[in-house]
C-alpha beads as a LAMMPS data file, in Angstrom:
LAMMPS data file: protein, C-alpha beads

317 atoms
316 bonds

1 atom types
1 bond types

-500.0 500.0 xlo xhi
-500.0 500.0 ylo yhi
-500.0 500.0 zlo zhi

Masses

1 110.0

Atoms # bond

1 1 1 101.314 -179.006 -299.155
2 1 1 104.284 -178.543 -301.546
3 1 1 104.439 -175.559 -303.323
4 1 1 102.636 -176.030 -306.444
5 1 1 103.303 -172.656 -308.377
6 1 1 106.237 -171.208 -309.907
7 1 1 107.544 -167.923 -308.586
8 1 1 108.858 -165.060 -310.448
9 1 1 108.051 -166.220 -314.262
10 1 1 104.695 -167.496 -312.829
11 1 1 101.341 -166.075 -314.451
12 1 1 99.910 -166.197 -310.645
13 1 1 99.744 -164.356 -307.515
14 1 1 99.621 -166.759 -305.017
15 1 1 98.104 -165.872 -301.412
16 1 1 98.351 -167.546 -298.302
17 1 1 95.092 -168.323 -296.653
18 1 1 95.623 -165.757 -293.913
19 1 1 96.598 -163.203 -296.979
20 1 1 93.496 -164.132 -298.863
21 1 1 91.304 -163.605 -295.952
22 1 1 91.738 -160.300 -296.203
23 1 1 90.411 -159.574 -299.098
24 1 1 86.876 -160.084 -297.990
25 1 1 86.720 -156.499 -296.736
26 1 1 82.756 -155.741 -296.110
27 1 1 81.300 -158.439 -298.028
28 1 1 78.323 -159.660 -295.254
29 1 1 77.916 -163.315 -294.916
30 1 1 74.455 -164.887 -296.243
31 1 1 74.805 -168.249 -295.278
32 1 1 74.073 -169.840 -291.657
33 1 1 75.534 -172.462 -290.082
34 1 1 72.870 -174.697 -290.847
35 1 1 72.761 -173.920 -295.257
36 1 1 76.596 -174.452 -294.746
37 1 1 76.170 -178.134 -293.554
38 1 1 73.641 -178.874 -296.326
39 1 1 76.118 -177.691 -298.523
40 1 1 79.199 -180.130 -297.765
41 1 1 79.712 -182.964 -299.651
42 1 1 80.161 -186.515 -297.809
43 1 1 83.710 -186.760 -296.857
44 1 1 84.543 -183.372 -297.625
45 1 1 85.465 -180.559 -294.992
46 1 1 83.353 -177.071 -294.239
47 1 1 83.232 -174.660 -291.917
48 1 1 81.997 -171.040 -291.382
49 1 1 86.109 -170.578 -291.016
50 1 1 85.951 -171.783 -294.748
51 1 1 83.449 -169.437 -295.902
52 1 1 85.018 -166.301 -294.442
53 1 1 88.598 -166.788 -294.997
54 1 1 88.338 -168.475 -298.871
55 1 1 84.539 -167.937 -300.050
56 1 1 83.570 -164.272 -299.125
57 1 1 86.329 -163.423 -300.836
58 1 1 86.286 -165.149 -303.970
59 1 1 82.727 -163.791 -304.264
60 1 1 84.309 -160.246 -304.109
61 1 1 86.546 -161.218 -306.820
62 1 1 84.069 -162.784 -308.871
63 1 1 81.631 -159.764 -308.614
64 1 1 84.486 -157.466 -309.997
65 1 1 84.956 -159.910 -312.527
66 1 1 80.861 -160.223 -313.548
67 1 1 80.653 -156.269 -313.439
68 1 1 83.422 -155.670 -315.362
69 1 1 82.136 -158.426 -318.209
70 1 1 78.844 -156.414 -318.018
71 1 1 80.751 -152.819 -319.315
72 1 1 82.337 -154.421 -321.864
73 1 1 79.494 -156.465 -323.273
74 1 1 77.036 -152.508 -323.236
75 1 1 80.359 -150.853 -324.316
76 1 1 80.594 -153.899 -327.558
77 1 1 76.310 -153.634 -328.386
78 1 1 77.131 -149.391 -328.170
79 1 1 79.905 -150.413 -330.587
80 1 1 78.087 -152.656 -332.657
81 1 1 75.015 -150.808 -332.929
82 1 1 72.999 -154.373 -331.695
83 1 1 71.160 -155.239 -329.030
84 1 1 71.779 -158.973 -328.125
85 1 1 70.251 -161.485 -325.315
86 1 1 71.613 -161.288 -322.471
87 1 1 75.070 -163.841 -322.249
88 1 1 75.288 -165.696 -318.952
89 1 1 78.967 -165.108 -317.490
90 1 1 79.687 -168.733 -317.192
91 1 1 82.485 -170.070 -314.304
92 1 1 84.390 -173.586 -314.636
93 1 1 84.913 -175.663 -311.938
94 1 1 87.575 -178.669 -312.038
95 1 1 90.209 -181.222 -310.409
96 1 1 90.186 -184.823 -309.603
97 1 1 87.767 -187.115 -308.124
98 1 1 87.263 -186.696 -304.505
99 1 1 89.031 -183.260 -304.164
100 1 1 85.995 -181.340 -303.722
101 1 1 84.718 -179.634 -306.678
102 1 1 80.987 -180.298 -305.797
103 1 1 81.407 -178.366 -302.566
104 1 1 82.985 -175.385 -303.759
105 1 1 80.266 -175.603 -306.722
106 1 1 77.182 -175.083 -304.290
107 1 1 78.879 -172.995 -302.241
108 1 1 79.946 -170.525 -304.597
109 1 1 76.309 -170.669 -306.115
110 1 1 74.453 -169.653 -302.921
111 1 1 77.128 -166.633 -302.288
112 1 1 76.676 -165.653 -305.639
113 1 1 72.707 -166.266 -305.838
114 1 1 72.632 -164.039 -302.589
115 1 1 74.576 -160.549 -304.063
116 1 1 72.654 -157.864 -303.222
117 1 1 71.103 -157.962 -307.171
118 1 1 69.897 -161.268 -306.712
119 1 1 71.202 -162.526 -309.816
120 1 1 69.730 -166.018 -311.486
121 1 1 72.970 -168.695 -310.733
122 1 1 72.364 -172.200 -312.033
123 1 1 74.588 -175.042 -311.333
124 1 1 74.953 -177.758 -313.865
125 1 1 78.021 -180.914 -313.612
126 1 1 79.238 -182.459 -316.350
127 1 1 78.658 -185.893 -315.362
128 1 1 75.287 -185.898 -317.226
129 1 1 77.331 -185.695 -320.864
130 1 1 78.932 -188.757 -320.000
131 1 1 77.717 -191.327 -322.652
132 1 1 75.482 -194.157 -321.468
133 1 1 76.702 -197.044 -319.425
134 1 1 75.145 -199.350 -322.774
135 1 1 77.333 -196.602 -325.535
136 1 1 80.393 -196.924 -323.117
137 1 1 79.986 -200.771 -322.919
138 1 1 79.680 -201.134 -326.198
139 1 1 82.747 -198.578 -327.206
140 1 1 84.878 -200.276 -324.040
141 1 1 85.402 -197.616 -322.853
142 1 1 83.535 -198.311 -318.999
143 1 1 87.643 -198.376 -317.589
144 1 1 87.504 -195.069 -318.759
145 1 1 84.547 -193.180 -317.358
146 1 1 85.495 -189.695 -316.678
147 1 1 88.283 -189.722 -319.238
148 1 1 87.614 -187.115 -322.181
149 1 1 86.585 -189.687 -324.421
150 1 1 83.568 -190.901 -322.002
151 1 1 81.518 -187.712 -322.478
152 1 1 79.176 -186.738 -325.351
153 1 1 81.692 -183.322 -325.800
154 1 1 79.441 -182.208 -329.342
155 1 1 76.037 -182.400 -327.035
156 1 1 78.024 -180.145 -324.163
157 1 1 79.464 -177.642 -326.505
158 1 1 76.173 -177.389 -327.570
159 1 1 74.842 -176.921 -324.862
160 1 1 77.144 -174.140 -324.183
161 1 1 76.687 -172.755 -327.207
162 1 1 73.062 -171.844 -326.621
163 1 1 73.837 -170.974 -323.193
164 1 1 76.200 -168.452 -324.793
165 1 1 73.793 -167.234 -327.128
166 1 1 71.395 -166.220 -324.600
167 1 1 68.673 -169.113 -326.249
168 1 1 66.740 -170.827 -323.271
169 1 1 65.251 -172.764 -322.001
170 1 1 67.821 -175.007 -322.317
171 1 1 68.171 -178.759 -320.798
172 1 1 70.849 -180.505 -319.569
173 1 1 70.784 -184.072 -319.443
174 1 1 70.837 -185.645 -315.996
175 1 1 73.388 -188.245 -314.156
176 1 1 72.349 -190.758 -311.053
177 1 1 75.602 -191.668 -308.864
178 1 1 73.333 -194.154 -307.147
179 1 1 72.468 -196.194 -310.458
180 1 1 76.215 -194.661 -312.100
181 1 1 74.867 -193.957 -315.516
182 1 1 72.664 -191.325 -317.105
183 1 1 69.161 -191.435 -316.669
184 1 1 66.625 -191.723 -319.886
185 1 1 64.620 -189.051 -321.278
186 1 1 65.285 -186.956 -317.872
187 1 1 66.760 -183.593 -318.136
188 1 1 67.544 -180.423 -316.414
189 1 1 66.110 -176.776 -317.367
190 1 1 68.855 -174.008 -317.547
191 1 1 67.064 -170.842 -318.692
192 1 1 68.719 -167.807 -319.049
193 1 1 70.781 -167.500 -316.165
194 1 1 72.927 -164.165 -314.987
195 1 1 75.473 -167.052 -313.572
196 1 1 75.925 -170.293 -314.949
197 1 1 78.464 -172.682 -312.588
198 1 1 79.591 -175.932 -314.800
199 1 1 81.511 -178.376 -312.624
200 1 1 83.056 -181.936 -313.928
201 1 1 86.613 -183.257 -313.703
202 1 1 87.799 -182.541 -317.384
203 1 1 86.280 -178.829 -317.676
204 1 1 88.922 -177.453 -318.302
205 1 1 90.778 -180.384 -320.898
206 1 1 91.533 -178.849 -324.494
207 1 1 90.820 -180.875 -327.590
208 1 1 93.178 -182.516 -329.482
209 1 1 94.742 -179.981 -332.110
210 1 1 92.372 -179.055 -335.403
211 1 1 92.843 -180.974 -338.460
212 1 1 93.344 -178.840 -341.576
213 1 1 93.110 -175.438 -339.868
214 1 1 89.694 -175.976 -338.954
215 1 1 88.831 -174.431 -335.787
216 1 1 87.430 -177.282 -332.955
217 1 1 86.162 -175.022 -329.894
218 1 1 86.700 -176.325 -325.933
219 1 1 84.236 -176.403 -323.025
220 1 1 86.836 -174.039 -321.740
221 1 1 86.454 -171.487 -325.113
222 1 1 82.975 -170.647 -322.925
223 1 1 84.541 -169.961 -319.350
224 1 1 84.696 -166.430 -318.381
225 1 1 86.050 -167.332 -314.987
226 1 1 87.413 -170.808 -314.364
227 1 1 88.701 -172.673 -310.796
228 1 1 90.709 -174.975 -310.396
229 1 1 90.881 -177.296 -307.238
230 1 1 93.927 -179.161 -306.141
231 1 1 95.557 -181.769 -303.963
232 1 1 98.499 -183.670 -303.594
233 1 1 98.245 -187.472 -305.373
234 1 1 98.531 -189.433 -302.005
235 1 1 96.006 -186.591 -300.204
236 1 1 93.310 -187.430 -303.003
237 1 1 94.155 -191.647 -302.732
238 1 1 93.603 -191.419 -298.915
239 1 1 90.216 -189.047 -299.560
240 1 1 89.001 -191.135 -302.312
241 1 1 89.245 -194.246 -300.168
242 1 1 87.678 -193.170 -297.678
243 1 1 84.945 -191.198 -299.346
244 1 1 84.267 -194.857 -300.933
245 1 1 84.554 -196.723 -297.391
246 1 1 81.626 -194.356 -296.126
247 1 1 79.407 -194.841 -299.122
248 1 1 79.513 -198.644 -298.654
249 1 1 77.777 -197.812 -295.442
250 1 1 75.293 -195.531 -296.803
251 1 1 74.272 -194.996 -300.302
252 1 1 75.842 -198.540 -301.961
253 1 1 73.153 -199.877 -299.082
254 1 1 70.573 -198.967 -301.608
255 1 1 69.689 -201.984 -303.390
256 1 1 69.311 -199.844 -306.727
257 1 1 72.939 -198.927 -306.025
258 1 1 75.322 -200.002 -308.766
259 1 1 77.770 -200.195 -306.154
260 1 1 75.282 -202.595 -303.800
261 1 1 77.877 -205.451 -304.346
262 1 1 80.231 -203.745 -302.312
263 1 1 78.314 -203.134 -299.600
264 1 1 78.276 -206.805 -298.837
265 1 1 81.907 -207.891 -299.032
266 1 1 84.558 -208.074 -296.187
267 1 1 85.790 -204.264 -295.533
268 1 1 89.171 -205.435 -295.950
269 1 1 88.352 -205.932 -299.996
270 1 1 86.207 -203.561 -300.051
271 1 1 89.120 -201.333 -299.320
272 1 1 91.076 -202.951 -301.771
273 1 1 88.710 -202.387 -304.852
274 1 1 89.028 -198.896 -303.798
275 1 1 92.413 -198.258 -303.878
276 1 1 92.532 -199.933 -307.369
277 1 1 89.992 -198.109 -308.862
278 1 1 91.967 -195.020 -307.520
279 1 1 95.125 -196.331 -308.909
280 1 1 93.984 -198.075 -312.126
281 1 1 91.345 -195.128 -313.778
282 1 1 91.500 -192.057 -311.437
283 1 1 95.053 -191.351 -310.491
284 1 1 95.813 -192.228 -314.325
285 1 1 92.886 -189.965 -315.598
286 1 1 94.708 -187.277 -313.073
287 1 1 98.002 -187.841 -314.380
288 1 1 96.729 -187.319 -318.081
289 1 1 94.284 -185.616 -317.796
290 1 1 92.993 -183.389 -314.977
291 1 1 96.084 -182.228 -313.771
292 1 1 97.593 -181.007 -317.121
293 1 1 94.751 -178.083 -317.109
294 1 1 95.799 -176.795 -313.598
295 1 1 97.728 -174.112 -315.550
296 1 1 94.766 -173.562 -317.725
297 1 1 92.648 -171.943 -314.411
298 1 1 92.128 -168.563 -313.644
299 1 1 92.358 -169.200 -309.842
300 1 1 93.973 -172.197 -308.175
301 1 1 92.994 -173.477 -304.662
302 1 1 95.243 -175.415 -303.066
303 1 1 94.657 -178.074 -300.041
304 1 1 96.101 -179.851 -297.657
305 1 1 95.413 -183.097 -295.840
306 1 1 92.702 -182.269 -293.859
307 1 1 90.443 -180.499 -296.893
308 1 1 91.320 -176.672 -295.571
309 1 1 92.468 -174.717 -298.077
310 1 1 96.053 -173.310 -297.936
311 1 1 96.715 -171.464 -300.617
312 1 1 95.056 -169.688 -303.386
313 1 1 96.699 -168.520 -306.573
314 1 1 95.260 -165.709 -309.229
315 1 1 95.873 -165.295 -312.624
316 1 1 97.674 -161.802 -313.316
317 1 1 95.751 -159.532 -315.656

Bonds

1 1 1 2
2 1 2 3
3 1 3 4
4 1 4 5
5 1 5 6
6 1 6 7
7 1 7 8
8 1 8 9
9 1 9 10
10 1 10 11
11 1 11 12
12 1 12 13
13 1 13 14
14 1 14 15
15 1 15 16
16 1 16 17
17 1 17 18
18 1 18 19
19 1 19 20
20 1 20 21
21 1 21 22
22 1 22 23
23 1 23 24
24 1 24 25
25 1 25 26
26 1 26 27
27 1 27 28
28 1 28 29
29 1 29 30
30 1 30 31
31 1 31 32
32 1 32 33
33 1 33 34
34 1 34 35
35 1 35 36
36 1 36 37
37 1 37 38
38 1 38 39
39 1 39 40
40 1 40 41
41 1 41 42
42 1 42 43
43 1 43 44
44 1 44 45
45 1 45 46
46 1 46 47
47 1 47 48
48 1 48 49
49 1 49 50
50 1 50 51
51 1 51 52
52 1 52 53
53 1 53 54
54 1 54 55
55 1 55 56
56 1 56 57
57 1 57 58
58 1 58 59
59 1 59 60
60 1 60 61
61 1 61 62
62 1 62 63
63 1 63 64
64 1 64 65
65 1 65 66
66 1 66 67
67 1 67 68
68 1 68 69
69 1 69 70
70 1 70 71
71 1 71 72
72 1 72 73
73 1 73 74
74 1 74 75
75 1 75 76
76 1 76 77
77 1 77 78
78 1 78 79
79 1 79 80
80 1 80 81
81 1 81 82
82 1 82 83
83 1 83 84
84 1 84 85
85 1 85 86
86 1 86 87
87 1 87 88
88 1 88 89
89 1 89 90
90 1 90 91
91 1 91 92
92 1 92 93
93 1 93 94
94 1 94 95
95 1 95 96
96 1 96 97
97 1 97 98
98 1 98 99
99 1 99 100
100 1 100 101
101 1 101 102
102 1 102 103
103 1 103 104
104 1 104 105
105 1 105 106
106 1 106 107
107 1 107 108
108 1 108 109
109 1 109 110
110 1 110 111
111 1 111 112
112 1 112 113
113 1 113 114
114 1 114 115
115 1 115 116
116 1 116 117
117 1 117 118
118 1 118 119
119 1 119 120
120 1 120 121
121 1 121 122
122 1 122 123
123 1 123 124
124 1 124 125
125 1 125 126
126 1 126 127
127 1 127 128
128 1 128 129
129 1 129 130
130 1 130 131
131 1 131 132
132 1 132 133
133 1 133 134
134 1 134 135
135 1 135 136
136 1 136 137
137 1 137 138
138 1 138 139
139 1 139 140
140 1 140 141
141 1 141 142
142 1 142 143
143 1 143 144
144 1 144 145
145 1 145 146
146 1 146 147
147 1 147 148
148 1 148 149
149 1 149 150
150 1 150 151
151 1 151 152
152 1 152 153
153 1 153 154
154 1 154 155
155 1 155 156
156 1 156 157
157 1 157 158
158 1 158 159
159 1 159 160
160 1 160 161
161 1 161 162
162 1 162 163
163 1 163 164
164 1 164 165
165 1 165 166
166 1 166 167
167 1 167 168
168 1 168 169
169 1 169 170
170 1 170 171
171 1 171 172
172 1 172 173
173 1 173 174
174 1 174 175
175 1 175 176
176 1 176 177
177 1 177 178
178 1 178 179
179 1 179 180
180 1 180 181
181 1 181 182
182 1 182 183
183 1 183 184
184 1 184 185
185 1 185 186
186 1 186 187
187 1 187 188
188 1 188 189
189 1 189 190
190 1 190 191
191 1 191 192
192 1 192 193
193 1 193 194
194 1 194 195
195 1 195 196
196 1 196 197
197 1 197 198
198 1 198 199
199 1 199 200
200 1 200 201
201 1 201 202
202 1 202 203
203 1 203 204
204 1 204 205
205 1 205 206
206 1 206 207
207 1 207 208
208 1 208 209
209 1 209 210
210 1 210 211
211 1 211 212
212 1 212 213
213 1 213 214
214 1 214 215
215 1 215 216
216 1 216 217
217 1 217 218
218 1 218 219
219 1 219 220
220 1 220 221
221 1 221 222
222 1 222 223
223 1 223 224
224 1 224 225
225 1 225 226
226 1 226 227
227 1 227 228
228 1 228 229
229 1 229 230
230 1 230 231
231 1 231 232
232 1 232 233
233 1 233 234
234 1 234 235
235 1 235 236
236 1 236 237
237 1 237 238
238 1 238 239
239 1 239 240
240 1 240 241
241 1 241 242
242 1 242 243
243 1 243 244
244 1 244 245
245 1 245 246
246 1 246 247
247 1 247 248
248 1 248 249
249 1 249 250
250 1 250 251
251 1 251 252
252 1 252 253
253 1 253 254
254 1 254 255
255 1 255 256
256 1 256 257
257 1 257 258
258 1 258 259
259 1 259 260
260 1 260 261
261 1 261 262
262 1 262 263
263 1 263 264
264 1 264 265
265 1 265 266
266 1 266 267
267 1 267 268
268 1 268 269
269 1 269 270
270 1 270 271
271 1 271 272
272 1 272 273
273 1 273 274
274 1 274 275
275 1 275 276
276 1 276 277
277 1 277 278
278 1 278 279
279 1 279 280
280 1 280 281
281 1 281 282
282 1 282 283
283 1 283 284
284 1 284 285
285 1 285 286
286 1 286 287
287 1 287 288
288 1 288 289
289 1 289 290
290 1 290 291
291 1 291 292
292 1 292 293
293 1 293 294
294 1 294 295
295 1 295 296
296 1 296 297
297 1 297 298
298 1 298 299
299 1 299 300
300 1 300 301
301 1 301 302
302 1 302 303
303 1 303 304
304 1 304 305
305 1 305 306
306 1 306 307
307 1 307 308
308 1 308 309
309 1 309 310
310 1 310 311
311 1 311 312
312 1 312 313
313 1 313 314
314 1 314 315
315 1 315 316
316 1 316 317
């Protein structure tokens, strides 16, 4: 994979994988082989290998990270004389379509649900503030699900808002790839957690600039820690194709399936609506988009073809 960050000026450190592997140290491996498998997403690539070399280590990191965010906050209620709720430490999760995020999501949530404290680590994606199939038919805006303008961003930041604020129990509303729209009256509970994980393709987008000086926060304003996964354009067509070739053998089977349609035709157009939904709404999205926040990350990963990580590149304090 090309180099993707600057050297010299860059804010980054960037690590081979071989260079990152070392910074696991001592941290002991919870998962089996078994909980690994359950944890890969269709398509998507993950080993043990994986979890050593790029995981075990970013769960060191992270656990500096969480205990130093714990100091600060006892140092600032010492300071202030208060004693608040606890605040979740809340990590961001983004990049394109296809690329991954959902693995790394679960992943990182049962290293970091397994630290020797046993902290609480919930896992929520932003696919659930998208705004109904009917809204987004109505606004025309269904050739732009997953663009910023296709989620409900006041219900998220307020979601995050009482996340941040210690309130709870707080739900989540609740997305169904098999029907592709959000599901009525269903919602998730997120109460209180030590760890909150929020994954979605535009986590880490900024909103357009404030009108009159007024202040207009960002999902990111509520990160503590945020990841950023990437890929090379023609990597993620190739992966997105195919990730859409192997659900029209399994789940677009499903005769609930908003996809069921596809199931049915010739694989030869089958192949073709894939590549131009790719190249008509995600590689645009991408291009606008996702890929302007790369910068925005704390941490980077970087793939190559086969889904293996190659590089990983860290904010400098």
């Amino acid at each position: 994979m090309e180099q993707r960050i600057e050297d010299g000026l860059s804010p980054y450190r960037v690590f081979t994988r071989k260079e990152w592997a070392t910074r696991r140290e001592d941290t002991p491996m919870t998962l089996t082989p078994d909980e690994i498998a359950e944890l890969r997403s269709m398509n998507d690539r993950l080993s043990m290998k994986d979890v050593e070399e790029i995981y075990l280590p970013l769960s060191r990191l992270l656990s500096l990270y969480v205990a130093a965010t714990q100091r600060l906050f006892r140092a600032m209620q010492r300071f202030l004389g208060t004693e608040d709720a606890k605040v979740p430490y809340i990590i961001g999760i983004g990049g394109s379509v296809a690329v991954g995020k959902s693995t790394t999501a679960r992943v990182l949530q049962a290293l970091l649900d397994r630290w020797p404290n046993t902290p609480k680590v919930d896992l929520i994606t932003t696919d659930g503030f998208l705004l109904p199939n009917a809204v987004l038919e109505r606004e025309s805006l269904m050739q732009k699900k997953g663009f910023p303008e296709s989620y409900d961003t006041a219900m998220l930041l307020r979601f995050l808002t009482d996340i941040k604020a210690g309130r709870g129990p707080v739900r989540a509303p609740v997305y169904s790839h098999l029907v592709y729209d959000v599901i009525p009256g269903e919602t998730i509970e997120v109460d209180r957690p030590d760890i909150l994980i929020v994954e979605g393709l535009n986590v880490l987008q900024p909103n357009r600039a404030p009108k009159e000086g007024k202040a207009i926060p960002f999902v990111s304003d509520f990160f503590d820690f945020s990841i950023y996964i990437d890929a090379d354009e023609h990597v993620l067509e190739r992966w997105y194709v195919e990730r859409f070739m192997r659900l029209r053998e399994t789940a677009f089977r499903d005769p609930l399936s908003y996809f069921n349609r596809y199931s049915k035709v010739p694989e030869k157009e089958a192949a073709e609506t894939a590549l131009s939904l790719w190249t008509d709404i995600n590689l645009v999205n991408l291009r606008e988009n996702i890929l302007p926040t790369r910068l925005r990350a704390s941490l980077i990963l970087g793939k190559g073809t086969d889904h293996q990580i190659e590089t990983v590149a860290l904010r400098k304090l």
